[in-house]
N, C-alpha and C positions, 0 to 999 in steps of 0.2 A: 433601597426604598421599599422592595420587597416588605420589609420586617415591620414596617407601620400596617401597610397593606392586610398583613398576616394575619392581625387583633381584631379586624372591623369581623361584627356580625354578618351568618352566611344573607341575613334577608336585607341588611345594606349593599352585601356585595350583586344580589341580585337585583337591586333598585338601581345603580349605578349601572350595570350591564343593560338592562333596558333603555336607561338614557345616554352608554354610548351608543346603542343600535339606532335611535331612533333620533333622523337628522331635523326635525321641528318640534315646535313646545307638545308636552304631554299633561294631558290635567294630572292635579295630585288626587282627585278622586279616582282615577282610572290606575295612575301608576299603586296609589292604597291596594284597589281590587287584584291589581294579578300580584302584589308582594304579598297580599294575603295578609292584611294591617289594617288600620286605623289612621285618618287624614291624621291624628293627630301624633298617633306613634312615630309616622314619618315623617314630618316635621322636627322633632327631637332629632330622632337619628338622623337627619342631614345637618343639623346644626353645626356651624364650624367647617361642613366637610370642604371649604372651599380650601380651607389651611391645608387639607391632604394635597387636593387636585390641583395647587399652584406649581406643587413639584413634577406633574409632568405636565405643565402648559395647558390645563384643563380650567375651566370654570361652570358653577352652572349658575345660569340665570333665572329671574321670574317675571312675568308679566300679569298682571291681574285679567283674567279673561281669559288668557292662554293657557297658563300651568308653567311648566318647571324644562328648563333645555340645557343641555351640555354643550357649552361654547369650547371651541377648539377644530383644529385641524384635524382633517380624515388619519393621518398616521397616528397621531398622539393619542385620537380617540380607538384606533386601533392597538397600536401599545400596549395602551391602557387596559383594553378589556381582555387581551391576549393574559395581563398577569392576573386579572379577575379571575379567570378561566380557571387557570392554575393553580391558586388558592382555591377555588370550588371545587377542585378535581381532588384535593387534599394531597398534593403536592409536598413536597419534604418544604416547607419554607420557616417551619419553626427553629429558630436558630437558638445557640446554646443559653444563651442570655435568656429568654425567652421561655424556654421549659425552667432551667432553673427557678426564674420567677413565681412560676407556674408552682414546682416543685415545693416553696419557700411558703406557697402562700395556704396549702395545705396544708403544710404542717402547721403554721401559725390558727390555723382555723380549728383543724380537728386534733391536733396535738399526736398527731399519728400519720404513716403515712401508709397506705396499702401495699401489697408485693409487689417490685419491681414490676414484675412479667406485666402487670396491668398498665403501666404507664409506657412501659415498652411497648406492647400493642399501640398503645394510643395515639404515640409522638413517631411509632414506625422507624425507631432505632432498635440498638442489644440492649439486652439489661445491664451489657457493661457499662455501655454509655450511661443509663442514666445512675449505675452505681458511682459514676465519677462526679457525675451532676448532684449527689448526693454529700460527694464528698467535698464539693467547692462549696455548700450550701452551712457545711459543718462550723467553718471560721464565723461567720456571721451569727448564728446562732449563739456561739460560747460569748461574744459581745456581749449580750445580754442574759449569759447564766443560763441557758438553754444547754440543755445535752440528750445526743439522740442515743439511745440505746437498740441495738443488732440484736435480734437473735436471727440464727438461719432459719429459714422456712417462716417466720413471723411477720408481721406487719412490723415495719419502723414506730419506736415508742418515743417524744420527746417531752421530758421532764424539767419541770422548771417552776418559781414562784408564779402565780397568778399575775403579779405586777410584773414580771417580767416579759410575760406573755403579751398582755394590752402594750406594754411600750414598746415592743418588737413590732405587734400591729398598726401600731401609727406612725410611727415609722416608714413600715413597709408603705401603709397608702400614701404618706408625703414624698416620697421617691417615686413612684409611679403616678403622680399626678403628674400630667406633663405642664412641664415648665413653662412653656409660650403661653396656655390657657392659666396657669393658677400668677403667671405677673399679671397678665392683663385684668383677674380680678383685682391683684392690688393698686395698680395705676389706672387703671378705666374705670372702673365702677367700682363705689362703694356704696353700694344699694343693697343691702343684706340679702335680699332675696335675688339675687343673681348669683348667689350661692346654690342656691335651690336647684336653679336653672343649670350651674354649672354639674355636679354630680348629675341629675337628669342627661347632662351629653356625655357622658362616661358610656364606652363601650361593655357590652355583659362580659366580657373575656378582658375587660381590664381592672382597674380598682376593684370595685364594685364586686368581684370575685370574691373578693374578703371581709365584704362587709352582710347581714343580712338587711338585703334592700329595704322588704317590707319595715323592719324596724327604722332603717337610716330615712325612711321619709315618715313615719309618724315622730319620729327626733324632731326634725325640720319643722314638719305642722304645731307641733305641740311649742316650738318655742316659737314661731311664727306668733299663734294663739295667744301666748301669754307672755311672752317675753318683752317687755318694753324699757330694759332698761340696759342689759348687756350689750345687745345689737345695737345701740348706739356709741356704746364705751368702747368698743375691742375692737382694735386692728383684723382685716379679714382673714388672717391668715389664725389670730387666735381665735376668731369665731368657728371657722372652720374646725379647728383642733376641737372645739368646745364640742362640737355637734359630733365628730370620729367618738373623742371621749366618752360621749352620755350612750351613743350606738353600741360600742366595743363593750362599754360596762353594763349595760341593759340583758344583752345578748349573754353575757356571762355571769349574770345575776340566774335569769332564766336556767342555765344550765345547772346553776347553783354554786358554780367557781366563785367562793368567796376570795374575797381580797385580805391580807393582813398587812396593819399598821405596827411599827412601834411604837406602845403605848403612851411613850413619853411627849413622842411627838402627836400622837391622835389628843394628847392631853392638850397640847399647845396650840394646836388646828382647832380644837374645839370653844379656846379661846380668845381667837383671833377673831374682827370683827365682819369679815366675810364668811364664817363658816354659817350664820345667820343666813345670808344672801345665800350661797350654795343650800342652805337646807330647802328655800323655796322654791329655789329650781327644781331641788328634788320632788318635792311637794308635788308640781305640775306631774310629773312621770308618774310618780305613785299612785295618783288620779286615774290615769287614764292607762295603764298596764297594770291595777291592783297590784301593787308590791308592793313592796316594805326596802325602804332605803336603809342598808343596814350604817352606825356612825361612818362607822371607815370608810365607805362610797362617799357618804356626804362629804370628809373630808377632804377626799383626794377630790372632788370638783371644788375646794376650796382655793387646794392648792394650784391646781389651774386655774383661777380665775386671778391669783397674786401673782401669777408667772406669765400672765399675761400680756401681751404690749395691747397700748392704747390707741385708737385714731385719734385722740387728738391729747395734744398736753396738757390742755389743761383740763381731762380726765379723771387724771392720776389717781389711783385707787387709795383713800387713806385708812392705815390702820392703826391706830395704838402702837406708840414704839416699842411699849414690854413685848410687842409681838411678831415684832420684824426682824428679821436675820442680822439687822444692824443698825444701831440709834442712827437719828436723825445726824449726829456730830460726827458719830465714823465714817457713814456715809460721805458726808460734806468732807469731810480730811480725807477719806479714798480719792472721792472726784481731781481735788487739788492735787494730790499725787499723781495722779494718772496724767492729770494735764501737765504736771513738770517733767512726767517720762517725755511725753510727747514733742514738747517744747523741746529739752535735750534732744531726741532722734533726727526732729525736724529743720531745728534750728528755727524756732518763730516764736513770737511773741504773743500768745491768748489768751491767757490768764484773766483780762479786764473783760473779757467778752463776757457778758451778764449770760444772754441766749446761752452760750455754750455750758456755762457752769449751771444753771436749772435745767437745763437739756439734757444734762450727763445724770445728773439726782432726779431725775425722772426717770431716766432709761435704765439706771443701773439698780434702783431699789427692786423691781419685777426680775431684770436681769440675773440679782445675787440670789433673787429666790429660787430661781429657775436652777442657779447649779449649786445651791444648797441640798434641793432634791433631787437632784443629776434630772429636769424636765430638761427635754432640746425643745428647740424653737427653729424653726424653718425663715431662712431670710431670702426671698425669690430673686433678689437685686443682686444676690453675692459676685454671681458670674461677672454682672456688667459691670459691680463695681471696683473687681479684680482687674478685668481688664481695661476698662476707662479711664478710672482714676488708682490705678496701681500705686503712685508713690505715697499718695495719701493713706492707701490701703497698708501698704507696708507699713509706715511709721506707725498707723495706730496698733498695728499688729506688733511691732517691737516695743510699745508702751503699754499694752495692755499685759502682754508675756513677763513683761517686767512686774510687773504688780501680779500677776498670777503665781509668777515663782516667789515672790515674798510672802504671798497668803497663802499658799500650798494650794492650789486651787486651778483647775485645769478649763480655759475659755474655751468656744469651737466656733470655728471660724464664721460661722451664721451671726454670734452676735459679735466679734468681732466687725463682720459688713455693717452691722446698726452704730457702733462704735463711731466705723469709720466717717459715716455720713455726717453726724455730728461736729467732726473736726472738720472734713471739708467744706461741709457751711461755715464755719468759723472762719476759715481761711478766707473764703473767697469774701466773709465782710470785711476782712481784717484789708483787702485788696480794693476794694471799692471804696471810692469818697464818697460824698455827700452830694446827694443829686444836684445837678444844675440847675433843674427845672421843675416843675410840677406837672406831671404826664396824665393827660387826656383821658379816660376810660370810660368806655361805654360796656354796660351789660344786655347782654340781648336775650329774650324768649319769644315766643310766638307772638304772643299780644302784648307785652312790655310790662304788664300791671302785677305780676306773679311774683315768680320764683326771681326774674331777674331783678326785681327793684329788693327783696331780701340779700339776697348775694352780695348787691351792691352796698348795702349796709354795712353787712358784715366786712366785706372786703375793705371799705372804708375806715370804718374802726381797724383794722389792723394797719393801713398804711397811710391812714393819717394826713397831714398836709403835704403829702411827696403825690397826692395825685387828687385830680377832681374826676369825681365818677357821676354816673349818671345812667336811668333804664334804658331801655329803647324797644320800641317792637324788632320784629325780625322785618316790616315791613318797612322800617324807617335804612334799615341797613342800606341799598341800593342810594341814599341822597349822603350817605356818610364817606368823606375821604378824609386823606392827610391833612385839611386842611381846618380841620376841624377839631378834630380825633386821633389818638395814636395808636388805640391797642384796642381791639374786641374783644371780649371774654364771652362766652356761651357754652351753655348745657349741651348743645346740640350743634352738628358739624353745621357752617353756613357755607351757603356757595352760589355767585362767585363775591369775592371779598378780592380788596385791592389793600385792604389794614391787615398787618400781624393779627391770629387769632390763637387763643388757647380757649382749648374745650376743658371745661372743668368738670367736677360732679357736683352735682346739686348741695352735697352736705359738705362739698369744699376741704377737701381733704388737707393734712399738711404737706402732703408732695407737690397739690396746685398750688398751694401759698409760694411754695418755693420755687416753683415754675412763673409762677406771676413776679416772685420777686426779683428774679434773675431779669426779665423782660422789663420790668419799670426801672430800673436798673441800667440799664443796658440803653434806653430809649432816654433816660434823661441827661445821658452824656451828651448828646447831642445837642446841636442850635437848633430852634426852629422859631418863626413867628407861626402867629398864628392867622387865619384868617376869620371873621366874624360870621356868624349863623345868622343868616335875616331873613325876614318872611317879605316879600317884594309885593306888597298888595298896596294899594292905593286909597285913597281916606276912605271911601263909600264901604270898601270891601272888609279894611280893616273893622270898622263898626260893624260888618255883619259879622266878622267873622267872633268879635267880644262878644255882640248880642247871643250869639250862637252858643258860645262857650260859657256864658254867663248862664242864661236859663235852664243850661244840661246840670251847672255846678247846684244853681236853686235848687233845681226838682232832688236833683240827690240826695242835697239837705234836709230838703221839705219832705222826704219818702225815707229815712231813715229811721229804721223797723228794729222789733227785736221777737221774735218767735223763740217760743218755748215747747220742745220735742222731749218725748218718751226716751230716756236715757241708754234702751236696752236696744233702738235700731240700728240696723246694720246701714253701711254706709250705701250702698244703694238704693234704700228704702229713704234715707235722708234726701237723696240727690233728686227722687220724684216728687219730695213733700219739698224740696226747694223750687223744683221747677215750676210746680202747678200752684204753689203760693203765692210766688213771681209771676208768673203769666196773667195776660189778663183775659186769654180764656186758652182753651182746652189744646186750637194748636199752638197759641205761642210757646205755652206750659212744654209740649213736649217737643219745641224745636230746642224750647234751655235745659232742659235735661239729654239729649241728645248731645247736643254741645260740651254739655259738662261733663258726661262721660267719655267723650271722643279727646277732653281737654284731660280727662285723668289717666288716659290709655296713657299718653306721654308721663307721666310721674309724678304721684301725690306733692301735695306740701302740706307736710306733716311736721309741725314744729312741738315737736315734747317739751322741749324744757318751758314755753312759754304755753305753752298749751291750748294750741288752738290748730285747727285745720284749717286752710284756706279752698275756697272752689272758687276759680275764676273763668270769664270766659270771654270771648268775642263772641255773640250771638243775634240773630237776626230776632230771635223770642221777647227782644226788648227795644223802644223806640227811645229812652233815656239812659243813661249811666245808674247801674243799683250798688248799692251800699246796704247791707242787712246782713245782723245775726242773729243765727240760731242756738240756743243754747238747750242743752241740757234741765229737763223739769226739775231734778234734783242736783246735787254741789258738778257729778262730772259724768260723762257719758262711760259704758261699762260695755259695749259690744268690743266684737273681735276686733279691728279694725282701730277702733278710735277709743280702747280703755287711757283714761287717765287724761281723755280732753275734757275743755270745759266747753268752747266756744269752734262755731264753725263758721265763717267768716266768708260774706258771700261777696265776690265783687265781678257783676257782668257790664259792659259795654256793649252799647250798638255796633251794628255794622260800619254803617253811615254815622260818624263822630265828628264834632269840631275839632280842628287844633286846639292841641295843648292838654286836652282831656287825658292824655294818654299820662302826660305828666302828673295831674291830680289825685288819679288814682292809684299810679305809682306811689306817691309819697303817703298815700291812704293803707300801702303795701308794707312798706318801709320802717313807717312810725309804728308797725306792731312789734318790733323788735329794737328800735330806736328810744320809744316814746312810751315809760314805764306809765304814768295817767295813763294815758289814753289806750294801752291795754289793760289795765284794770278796769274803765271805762266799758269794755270791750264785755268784760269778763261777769262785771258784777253790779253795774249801776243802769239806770232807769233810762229809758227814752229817752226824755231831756238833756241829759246831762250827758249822755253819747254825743247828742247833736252837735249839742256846745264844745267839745273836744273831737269834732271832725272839722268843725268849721276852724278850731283853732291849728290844725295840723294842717289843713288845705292855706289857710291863707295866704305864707307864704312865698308858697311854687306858683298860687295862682296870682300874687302880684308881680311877682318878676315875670310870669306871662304876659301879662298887660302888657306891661314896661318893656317888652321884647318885643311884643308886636306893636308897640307905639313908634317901633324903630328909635 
């Protein structure tokens, strides 16, 4: 366990050594002062650190008021700092693996290595040792057409093409990303900028060693800044590659290590219909590091963006067939072949499975391009799904081998795993009837009106009459049981819950489809009745409670607004001109902007394709339910944040609310993904004719209201 321990920074190891010594909470401005840092440096570098300190029975905690404490036993905490110690005392604890690394990544960097004797001091071996460390270092190298050249008394010289170089370095960092941290990007969050976040908790003595930091975070900014179309296409594991790519090539533009193409092929890349799109990526860098993107740079971000996988299918990059590794028909008659290997190894029948045959001609056009031009592609799920679902993994692995040896063509076991998953879903429809039932779902957020009544759309549209869904606040959760309800779905962990829940990510990845799909699945096999949802109020109260909900629903209609904003603000600057527009004076103004930013701290809803932002809130800064947009003074707004919207979509609630409101405004949610008018409406028409297609998208939530509370 040593050897994790080994990598962490000496000013992590000396924050951790203070908070074993010290048995109650420590502020993090105090622990900042004696590490001789910034509240906010430390904060980064303890991120994650609880994944170290589980392995010796350690944790550390927080309290707001308090500061930062190491939970654990006196021995453990003892342990623990005893190997701290040792690591600060610079103790032999670099182990062979570890200098090699070490060893590997300077050559890849400076393409040289300095005299032995210098790394022999450093790592406190012989220089035999690390001549042998040299020589385990040599196999890997010639992989990639690398050779290091000896002379005695000289520095190590290694010679190789330019491209050989960059794909040795990306490489090297996808093997030293650790694996727990880069799944959990791909199954937990797919929120681009947790990407960000992630490299920021990289130790200085790991990755990050091979990359120039200062450039790997103006990469990030700059596509942050301008990038609004990629980050939503690409799978996180090729975004990540995109962002290595543009650093790795930037960095050696700078140096002046030009790249060479074959021209036949720079010819072919340059007429493919992504070398367009990669030229404007380049464009942004050019901008902002004056340089000159020479073709062959453009290209090769071309061809990473065709070898790319997608998050979601229906994505799919399309190009010109003159321009793909293989028409549209080879393609389709590969796919079929591969699925008859598979059927022969496995013995099954799935050939009629629609899913799988678009699924495979999705995956494999990006796929054949990838080992067209020998790109690897990183699959973070391999391990589990080697070992999980083995047989499954086998057979695709003797059907694909099959069809590799006929096309002279060598697969690697990364997409193979992508392979795999495809047939395993196949399977398990091909194992599953047809629900018994129509299963319950409810979507939960904080206030109900947001991101869960989207979700729930979407979710909808995909699964169709096999389920009735529905918003909910997170406040409603506590009145919801079995017998209502079968399955919670939410952005955000809830607790306590007595219903199955699956946390999703907001942009609803296809790993949660398929996690949902397994659960609705699985839950309609069952009997169940149901029991009826009734509001237990009596005639007097019932009437207050329509009047109540009736006059909220008026004033809505009646104050439905449409403001026209300066195209170039930033979204913070939006969120004060909403607040203090809205308010009807100065404090309400700044308890809804308060709100609205404390409501965006949890996760924009940022919908590009339809083109609108939403801000929603529960707030006290309002005594009715608001409905109002903001739009752009010209066709669409152009700041950082929000280029390429047109409408920003304002919907707060009071604190104090009738029944049912929660529902109205949901469906006020809903319909802008749902309800092609009434986001046009939204987008481009007059006062009036808003009002008139709010009232016609409310009306029907708020009649079966009635009629629900009429008992």
């Amino acid at each position: 366990m040593t050897q994790r321990l080994s990598i962490i920074s000496p000013r992590l190891i000396h924050c951790l050594t203070l908070l074993a010594d010290t048995q109650g909470y420590i502020t993090v401005a105090d622990l900042a002062v004696q590490c001789k840092t910034s509240k906010r440096t430390l904060f980064r570098e303890l991120k994650d650190i609880n994944y170290l300190l589980q392995t010796y029975t350690l944790t550390l905690s927080s309290k707001t008021g308090l500061g930062i404490k190491m939970e654990g036993n006196s021995d453990e905490k003892l342990h623990f700092k005893s190997l701290l110690l040792q690591i600060s005392a610079g103790n032999n604890l670099v182990v062979k693996e570890d200098r090699q690394s070490y060893l590997l990544a300077e050559i890849l960097k400076n393409k040289c290595l300095e005299k032995l004797a210098m790394y022999s001091h450093q790592f406190q071996v012989s220089e035999a040792t690390i001549s042998n460390d040299v020589n385990s270092i040599e196999p890997i190298l010639r992989t990639y057409n690398l050779q290091l050249n000896r002379k005695p008394g000289s520095n190590l010289v290694c010679n190789g093409k330019e491209e050989d170089f960059r794909r040795a370095i990306t490489d090297f960092v996808f093997k030293h990303i650790e694996e727990d941290k880069f799944s959990r990007i791909f199954n937990l969050s797919q929120d681009p900028w947790d990407v960000e976040d992630y490299f920021k908790s990289q130790e200085p003595d790991g990755i990050l060693r091979l990359l120039n930091k200062d450039l790997l975070w103006r990469v990030i900014t700059v596509l942050k800044d301008n990038d609004t179309v990629w980050i939503y296409r690409l799978a996180q594991g090729s975004y990540i590659g995109l962002i290595l790519h543009l650093t790795i090539a930037l960095e050696r533009m700078m140096n002046q290590d030009r790249i060479q193409m074959n021209p036949l092929l720079l010819q072919q890349m340059k007429k493919d219909s992504l070398f367009d799109q990669a030229k404007i990526l380049a464009e942004y860098f050019e901008d902002e590091f004056e340089i000159q993107f020479p073709t062959e740079e453009v290209a090769y971000i071309a061809m990473h963006l065709k070898g790319a996988r997608l998050l979601h299918i229906e994505d799919a990059l399309r190009s010109d067939e003159s321009e793909t590794v293989v028409s549209q028909y080879e393609l389709t008659n590969i796919v079929y072949q591969l699925v008859d290997c598979f059927e022969e190894t496995a013995n099954v029948h799935v050939k009629q499975d629609e899913v799988l045959i678009s699924g495979l001609i999705t995956h494999l056009r990006p796929a054949l391009t990838r080992i067209k031009y020998n790109m690897e592609i990183r699959n973070p799920l391999l391990r589990q799904i080697q070992t999980q679902y083995t047989q499954v993994y086998e057979d695709s692995a003797a059907a694909v081998n099959k069809m590799a040896a006929k096309y002279q063509i060598k697969v690697v076991d990364d997409e193979i795993g992508f392979i795999a998953l495809h047939f395993g879903a196949a399977l398990e429809r091909m194992n599953q009837t047809k629900p018994h039932r129509t299963v319950r779902v409810v979507v939960v957020c904080a206030s109900g009106i947001g991101i869960s009544s989207l979700l729930a759309s979407r979710i909808k549209r995909i699964f169709k009459d096999d389920i009735l869904i529905e918003a909910r606040s997170q406040m409603d959760v506590k009145e919801l049981d079995d017998k209502i309800c079968d399955l919670l779905i939410s952005t955000m962990k809830l607790s306590p819950v007595t219903l199955p829940l699956i946390v999703v990510n907001p942009l609803l990845s296809d790993s949660d489809i398929e996690v949902i799909k397994g659960m609705i699945i699985e839950l309609a096999k069952t009997k169940k009745s149901y029991g009826k949802e009734t509001i237990n109020l009596n005639f007097t109260q019932q009437l207050y409670e329509l009047s109540n909900l009736s006059s909220s629903v008026a004033t809505l209609i009646d104050e439905v607004d449409i403001v026209e904003v300066e195209q170039g603000l930033q979204m913070d600057k939006i969120i004060n001109i909403v607040g203090y527009r809205i308010g009807k004076n100065p404090k309400s103004g700044k308890l809804i902007v308060k709100d609205l930013k404390e409501r965006e701290k949890m996760g924009s809803i940022h919908m590009q394709s339809e083109k609108f932002v939403m801000f929603h809130a529960k707030t006290g800064g309002v005594e009715s339910p608001v409905f109002m947009i903001f739009r752009s003074e010209l066709d669409e707004f152009n700041s950082t944040h929000l280029k390429g919207i047109r409408s920003i979509v304002v919907l707060l609630v009071p604190l104090s609310q009738p029944r049912g409101l929660n529902q109205v405004m949901s469906r006020l949610s809903a319909a802008l993904v749902e309800d092609e008018a009434y986001l046009n409406a939204v987008h481009h028409e007059d006062k009036s004719h808003l009002r008139n297609h709010v009232e016609r998208v409310i009306h029907p939530v708020l009649s079966e209201w009635i009629e629900k509370l009429a008992g």
